[in-house]
SEKOL-779193 format. One record per residue (C-alpha): x, y, z; residue number from 1; residue in one letter. Coordinates in steps of 0.001 Angstrom, whole numbers. Each point is the difference from the previous one (the first is absolute). Layout:
# residues N
      px      py      pz   n res
       X       Y       Z NUM   A
...
//
This chain:
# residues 313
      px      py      pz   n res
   12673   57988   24544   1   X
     832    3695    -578   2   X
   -1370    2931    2358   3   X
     372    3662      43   4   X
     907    1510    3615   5   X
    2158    2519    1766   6   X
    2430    -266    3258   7   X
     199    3704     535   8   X
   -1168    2929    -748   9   X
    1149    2204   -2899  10   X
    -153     879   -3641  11   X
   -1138   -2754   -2507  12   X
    3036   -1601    -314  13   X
    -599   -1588    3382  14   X
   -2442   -2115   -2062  15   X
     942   -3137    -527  16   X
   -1497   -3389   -1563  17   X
    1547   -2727    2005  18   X
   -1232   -4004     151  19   X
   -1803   -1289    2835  20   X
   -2070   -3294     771  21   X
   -3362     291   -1607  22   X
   -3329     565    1965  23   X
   -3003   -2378     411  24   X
   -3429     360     240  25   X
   -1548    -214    3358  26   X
   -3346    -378    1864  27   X
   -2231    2590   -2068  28   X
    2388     926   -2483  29   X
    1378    -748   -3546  30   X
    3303     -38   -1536  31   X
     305    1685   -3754  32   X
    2672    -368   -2390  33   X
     365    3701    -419  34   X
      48    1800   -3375  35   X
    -129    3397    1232  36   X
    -226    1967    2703  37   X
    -100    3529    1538  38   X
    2367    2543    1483  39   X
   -1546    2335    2767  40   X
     942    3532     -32  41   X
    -237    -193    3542  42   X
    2259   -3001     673  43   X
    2574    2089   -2183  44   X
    -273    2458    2498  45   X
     629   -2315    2389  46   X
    2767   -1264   -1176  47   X
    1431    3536    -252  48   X
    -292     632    3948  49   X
   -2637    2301    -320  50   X
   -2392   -1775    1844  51   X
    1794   -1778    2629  52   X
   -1815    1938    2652  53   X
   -3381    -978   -1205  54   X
     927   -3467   -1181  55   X
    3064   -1519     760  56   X
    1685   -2386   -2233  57   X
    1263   -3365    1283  58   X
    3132   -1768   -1838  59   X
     196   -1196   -3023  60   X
   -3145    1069    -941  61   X
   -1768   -1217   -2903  62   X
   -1695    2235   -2227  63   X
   -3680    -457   -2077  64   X
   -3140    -321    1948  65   X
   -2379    -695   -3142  66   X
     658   -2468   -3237  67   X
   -2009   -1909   -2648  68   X
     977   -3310   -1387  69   X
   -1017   -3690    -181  70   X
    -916   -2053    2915  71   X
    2234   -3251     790  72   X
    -954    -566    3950  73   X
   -3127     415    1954  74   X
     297    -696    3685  75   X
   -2169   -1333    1979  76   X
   -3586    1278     510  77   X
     163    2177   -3254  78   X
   -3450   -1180   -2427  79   X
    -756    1861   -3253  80   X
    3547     151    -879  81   X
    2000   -2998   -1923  82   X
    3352     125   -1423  83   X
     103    1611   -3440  84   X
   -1827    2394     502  85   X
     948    3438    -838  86   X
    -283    2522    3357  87   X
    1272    3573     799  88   X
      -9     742    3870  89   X
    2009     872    3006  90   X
    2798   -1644    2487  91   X
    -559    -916    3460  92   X
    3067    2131     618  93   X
    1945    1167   -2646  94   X
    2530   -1669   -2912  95   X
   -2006     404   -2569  96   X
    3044     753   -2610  97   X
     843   -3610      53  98   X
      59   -3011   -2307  99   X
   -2642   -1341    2313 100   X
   -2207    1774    2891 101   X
   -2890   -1446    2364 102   X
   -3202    2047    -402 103   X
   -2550     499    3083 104   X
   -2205    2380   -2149 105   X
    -994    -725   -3729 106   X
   -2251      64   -2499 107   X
    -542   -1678   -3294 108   X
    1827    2274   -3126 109   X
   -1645    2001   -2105 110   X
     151   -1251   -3537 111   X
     565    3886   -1109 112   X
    2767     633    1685 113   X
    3529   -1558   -1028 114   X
    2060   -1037    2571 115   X
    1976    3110     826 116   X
   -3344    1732     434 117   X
   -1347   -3128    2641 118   X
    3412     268    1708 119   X
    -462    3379     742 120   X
   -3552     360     687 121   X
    -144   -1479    3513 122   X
    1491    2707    2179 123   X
   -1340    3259   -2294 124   X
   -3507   -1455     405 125   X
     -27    -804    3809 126   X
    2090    3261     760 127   X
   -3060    2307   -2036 128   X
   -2782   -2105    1303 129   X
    1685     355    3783 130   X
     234    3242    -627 131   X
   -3442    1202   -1667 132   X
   -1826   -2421    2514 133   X
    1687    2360    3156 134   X
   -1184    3180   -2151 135   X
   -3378   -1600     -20 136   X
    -154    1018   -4144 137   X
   -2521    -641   -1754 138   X
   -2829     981   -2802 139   X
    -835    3661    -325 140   X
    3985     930    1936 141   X
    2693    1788   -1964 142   X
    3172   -1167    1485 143   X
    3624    1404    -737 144   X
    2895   -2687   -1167 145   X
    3152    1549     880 146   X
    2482   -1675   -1903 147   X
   -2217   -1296   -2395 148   X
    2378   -1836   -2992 149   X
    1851   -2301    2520 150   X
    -573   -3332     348 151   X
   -2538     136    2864 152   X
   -1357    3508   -1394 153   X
    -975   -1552   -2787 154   X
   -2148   -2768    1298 155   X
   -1317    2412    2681 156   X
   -1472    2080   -2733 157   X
   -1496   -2528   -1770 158   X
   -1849   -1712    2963 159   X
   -1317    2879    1105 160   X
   -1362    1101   -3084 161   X
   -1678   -3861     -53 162   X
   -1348    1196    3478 163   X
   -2171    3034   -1863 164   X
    2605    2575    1427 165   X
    1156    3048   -1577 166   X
    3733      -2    -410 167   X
    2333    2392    -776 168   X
    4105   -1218     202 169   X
    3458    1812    -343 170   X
    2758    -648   -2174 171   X
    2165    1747   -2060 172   X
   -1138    1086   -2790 173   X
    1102   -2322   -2792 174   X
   -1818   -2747    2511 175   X
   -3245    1818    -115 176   X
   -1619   -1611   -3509 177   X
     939   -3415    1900 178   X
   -1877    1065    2847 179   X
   -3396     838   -2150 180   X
     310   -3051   -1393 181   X
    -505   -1814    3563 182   X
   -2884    2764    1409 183   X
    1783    2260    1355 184   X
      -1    4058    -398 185   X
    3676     676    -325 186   X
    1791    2755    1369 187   X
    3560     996    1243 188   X
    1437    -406    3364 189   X
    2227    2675    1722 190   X
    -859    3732     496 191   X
   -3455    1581    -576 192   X
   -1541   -3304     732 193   X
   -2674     602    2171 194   X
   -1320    2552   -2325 195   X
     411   -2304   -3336 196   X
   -2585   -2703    2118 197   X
   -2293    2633    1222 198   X
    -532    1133   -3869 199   X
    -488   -3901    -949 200   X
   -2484    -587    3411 201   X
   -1598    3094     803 202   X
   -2515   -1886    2218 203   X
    3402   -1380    1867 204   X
    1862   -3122     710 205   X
   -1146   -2953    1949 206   X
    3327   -1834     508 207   X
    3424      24    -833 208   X
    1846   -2935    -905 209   X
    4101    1030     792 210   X
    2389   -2538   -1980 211   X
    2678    2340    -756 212   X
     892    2032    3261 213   X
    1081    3546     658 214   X
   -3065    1803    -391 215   X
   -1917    -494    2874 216   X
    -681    3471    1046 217   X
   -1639     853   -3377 218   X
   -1893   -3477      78 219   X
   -1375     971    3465 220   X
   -1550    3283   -1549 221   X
   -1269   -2056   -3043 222   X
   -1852   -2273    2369 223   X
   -1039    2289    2557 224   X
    1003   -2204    3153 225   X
    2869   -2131     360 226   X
   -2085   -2765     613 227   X
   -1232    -294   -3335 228   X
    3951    -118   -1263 229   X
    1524   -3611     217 230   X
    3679    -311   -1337 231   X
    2448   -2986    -895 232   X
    2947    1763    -860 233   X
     603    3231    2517 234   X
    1921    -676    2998 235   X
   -1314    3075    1880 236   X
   -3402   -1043     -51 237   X
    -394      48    3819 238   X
    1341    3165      58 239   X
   -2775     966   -1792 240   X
   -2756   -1785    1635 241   X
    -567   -2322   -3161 242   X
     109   -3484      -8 243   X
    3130   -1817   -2135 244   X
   -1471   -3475    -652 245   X
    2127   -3081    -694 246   X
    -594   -3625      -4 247   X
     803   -3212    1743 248   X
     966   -3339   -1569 249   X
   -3122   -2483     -50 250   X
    1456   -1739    3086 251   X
   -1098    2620    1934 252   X
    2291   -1807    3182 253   X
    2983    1399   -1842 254   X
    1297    2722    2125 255   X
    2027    1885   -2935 256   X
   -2559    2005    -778 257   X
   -1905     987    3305 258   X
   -2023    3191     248 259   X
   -1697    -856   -3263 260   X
   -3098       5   -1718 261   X
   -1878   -3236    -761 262   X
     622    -850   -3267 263   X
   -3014     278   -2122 264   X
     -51   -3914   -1343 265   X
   -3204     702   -1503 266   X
    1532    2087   -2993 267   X
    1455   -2770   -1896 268   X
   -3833   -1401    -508 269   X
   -1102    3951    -876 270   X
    3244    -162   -2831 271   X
   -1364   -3572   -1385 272   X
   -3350    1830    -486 273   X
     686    3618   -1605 274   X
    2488   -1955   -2290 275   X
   -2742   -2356   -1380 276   X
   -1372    3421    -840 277   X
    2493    1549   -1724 278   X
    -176    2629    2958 279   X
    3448    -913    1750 280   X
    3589      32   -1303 281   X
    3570    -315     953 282   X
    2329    2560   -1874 283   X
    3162   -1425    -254 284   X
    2946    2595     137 285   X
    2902   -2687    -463 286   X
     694   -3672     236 287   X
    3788    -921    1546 288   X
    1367   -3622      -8 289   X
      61   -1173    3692 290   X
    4033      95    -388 291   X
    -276    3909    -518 292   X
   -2306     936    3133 293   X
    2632    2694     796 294   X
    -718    1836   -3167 295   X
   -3671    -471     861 296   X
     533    2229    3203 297   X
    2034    2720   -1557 298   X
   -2959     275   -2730 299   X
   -2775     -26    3021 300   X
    2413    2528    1678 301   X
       6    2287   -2459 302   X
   -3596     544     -40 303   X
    -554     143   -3802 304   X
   -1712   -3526    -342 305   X
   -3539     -48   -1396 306   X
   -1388   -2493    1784 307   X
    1173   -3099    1692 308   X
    3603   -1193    -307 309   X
     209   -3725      95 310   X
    2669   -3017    -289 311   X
    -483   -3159   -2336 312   X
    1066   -3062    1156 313   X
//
């Protein structure tokens, strides 16, 4: 079968879809027949170098941690699930961007989403929820999306809006329409910030949700205490006392990822929900065959997609 990985860091062209034996389903887990799945801002940074400090890459390394498609194994142990049926969720490790991947984390599709939507849903929703759970938001909060038309901004918004919280998200401005349109009070990133959130919450901000980096300073005088500041995209976050949150794989006895948070599983059942209600979707900024995944990461790189980038298999 065909996979997506990398043997070294670098620009995207170090992308490569090469064919390896396929995966199979084992205790607790399912194997899908994948029709689409996501690309992580962060494992792009990865891949770049950027992060080999904080997590360090192991080669090859296969890329995608979340998909959607159609089951066609169940290993042992696994009830409630039967082959057929159609699943979005997330890999025991990574190798998501794959013909095939094993899933240790799933949860039955939502008929209103199409499959790019399920194959990028996974990772957005279980980053927020992570995320919003650590900031304790909740009904009654205003909270501050930094970064706010990505593809984890933009389910971040949205399920904390479901959670009764006030939210107000940057973009540029040709973004900020979009943004309405998911709950969020729009405004610009960049200078005169702080002031542009103190006019839109005069009472102040509970929490700060960081998924585009380079602003901390002004996101710590938006939220008042450092504390209340959690990022996923600024490397200097210790620096500033703040907390820079990233996952491990479902297997939490995989070491590439130590020093992380525990991934918030729970999400993909909170996704299933708000869908059913209309209240939760997954913007889309592009679809790439799986044979173009290095196009995928110069897109994701240049930080202009609305939404989540995905790859079609």
């Amino acid at each position: 079968m065909r996979t997506v990985q990398f043997a070294e860091y670098g620009p995207p062209s170090v992308v490569h879809v090469v064919e390896v034996e396929e995966p199979h389903a084992g205790p607790g887990e399912i194997r899908i027949a994948v029709r689409a799945s996501g690309l992580g801002a962060g494992e792009v940074i990865l891949r770049s170098g950027k992060m080999r400090d904080i997590v360090p890459a192991t080669f090859p390394w296969r890329t995608g941690f979340d998909a959607a498609g159609v089951v066609d194994e169940v290993g042992p142990g696994v009830t409630g699930t039967a082959v057929g049926d159609e699943v979005f969720g997330m890999t025991p490790a990574r190798g998501a961007n794959a013909d095939y991947t094993v899933l240790s984390a799933w949860a039955p599709k939502p008929a209103a989403w199409s499959w790019e939507e399920a194959g990028g849903a996974a990772g957005s929703v279980e980053t927020s929820v992570r995320v919003l759970d650590r900031l304790a938001v909740g009904a009654g909060h205003t909270v501050l999306v930094q970064g706010a038309a990505g593809g984890v901004g933009t389910v971040a918004v949205q399920v904390a809006a479901a959670r009764g919280a006030t939210v107000i998200g940057t973009a540029s401005e040709r973004n900020h329409d979009f943004l309405r349109s998911l709950g969020a009070q729009p405004t610009t990133y960049g200078p005169g910030l702080v002031e542009r959130v103190r006019a839109l919450a005069p009472d102040g901000v509970d929490a700060v949700f960081d998924c585009a980096g380079g602003a901390l300073p002004d996101l710590i005088a938006i939220a008042g205490n450092p504390a209340r500041v959690v990022t996923i995209a600024d490397f200097d976050a210790a620096a500033h006392g703040v907390h820079m949150s990233h996952s491990a794989p479902v297997d939490e006895n995989n070491s590439d990822l130590a020093g992380a948070d525990p991934l918030a599983l729970h999400a993909l059942d909170i996704a299933v929900k708000l869908a059913a209600e209309g209240r939760l979707r997954v913007p889309v900024a592009a679809a790439f065959p799986l044979a173009e995944a290095a196009a995928a990461h110069e897109l994701s790189e240049s930080r202009h997609a609305r939404g989540k980038i995905v790859l079609v298999s």
